[in-house]
C-alpha positions in Angstrom: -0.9 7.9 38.4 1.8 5.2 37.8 3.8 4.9 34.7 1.8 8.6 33.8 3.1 10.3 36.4 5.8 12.3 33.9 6.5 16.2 34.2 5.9 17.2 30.4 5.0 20.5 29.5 1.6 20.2 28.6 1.7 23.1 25.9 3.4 21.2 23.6 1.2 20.6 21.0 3.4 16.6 21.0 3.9 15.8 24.7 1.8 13.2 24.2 4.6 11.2 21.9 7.0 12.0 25.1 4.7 9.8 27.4 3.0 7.6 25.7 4.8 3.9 25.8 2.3 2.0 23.7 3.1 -1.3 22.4 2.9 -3.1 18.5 -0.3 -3.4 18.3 -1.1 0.6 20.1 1.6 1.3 16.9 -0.1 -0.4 14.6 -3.7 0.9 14.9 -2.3 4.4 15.0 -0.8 4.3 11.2 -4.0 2.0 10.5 -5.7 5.2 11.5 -3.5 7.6 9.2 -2.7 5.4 6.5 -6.9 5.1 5.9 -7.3 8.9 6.6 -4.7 9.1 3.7 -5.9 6.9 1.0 -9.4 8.6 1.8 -8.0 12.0 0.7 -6.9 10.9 -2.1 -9.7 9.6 -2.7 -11.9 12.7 -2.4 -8.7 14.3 -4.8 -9.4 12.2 -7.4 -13.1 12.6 -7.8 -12.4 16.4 -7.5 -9.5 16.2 -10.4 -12.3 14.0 -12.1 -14.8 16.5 -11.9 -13.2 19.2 -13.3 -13.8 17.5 -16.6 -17.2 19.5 -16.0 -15.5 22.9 -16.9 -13.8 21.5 -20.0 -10.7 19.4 -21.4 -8.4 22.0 -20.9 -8.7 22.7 -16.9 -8.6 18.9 -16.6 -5.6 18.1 -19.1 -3.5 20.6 -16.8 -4.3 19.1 -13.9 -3.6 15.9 -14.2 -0.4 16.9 -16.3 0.9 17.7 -12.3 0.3 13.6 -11.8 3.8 13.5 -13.8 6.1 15.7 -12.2 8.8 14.0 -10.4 7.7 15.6 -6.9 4.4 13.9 -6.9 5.9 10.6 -8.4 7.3 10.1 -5.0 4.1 11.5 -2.9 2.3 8.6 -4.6 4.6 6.0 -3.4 3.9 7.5 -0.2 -0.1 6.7 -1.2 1.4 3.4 -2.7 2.9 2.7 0.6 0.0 4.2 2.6 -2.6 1.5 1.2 -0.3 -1.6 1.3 0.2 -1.1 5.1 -3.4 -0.3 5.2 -4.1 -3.7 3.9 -1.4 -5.9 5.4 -2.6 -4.6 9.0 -6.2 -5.1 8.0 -5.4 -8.8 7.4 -3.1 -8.4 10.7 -6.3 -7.5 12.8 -8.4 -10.3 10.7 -6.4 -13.0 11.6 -6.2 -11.6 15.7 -9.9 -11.2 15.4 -10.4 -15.0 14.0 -8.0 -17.0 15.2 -8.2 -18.1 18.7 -4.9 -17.8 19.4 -3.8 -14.2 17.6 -3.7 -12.1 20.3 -1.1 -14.3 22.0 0.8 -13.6 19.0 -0.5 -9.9 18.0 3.3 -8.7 18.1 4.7 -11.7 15.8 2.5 -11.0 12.9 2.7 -7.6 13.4 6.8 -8.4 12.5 5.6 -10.8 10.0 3.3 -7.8 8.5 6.1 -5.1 8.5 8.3 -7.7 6.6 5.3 -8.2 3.5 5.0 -4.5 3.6 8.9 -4.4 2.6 8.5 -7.3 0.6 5.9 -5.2 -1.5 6.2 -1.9 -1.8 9.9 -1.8 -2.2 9.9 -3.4 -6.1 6.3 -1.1 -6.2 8.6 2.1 -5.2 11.3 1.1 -7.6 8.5 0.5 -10.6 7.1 3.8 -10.1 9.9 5.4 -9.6 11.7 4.6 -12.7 10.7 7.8 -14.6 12.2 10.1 -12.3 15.5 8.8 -13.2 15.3 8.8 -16.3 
């Protein structure tokens, strides 16, 4: 078995984060995976928010008056950050993919990408988040 050969109690429902020694680019197809499983949802929220406009003004107007308490301010820089990660590593695995050479250097623009994603979404969080604080 090699480097699997670990005594982890294999009811836990997370022994696998115990074990598993996966590298950048293992990392960063994981919260590929979740980040797109994430915008999708919201997705499929906002065409059901959207179709509620079928049972009249008022049912809609009330729910999407919840879009501007402070609570879900914050969940959607979490979407916010969820879609800019999505798209940096989707350029990430574009330029691997094309470039002769990326997977030699799969973990330096994988650093590269995490800096952009910093780069972006911390003046996006602090734009959004303005009318919480005041």
């Amino acid at each position: 078995m090699g480097r699997w050969n670990v005594s982890v109690d294999r009811g836990r429902a997370w022994g696998w984060a115990v074990i598993y020694r996966g590298q950048t680019g293992q990392w960063a197809q994981l919260l590929h995976r979740i980040t797109g499983l994430g915008v999708v949802l919201f997705l499929l929220l906002h065409i059901l928010d959207t179709a509620l406009l079928g049972f009249g003004p008022g049912i809609y107007d009330t729910v999407v008056a919840w879009y501007h308490l402070p609570w879900v301010l914050v969940i959607e820089v979490f979407l916010a950050a969820a879609v800019i990660y999505h798209a940096i590593n989707g350029i990430r695995v574009t330029i691997i993919d094309f470039w002769d050479k990326g997977s030699l250097h799969q973990e330096a623009i994988f650093w590269i990408g995490v800096v952009v994603f910093f780069v972006l979404l911390l003046p996006t969080a602090y734009f959004m988040l303005v009318p919480v604080f005041r």
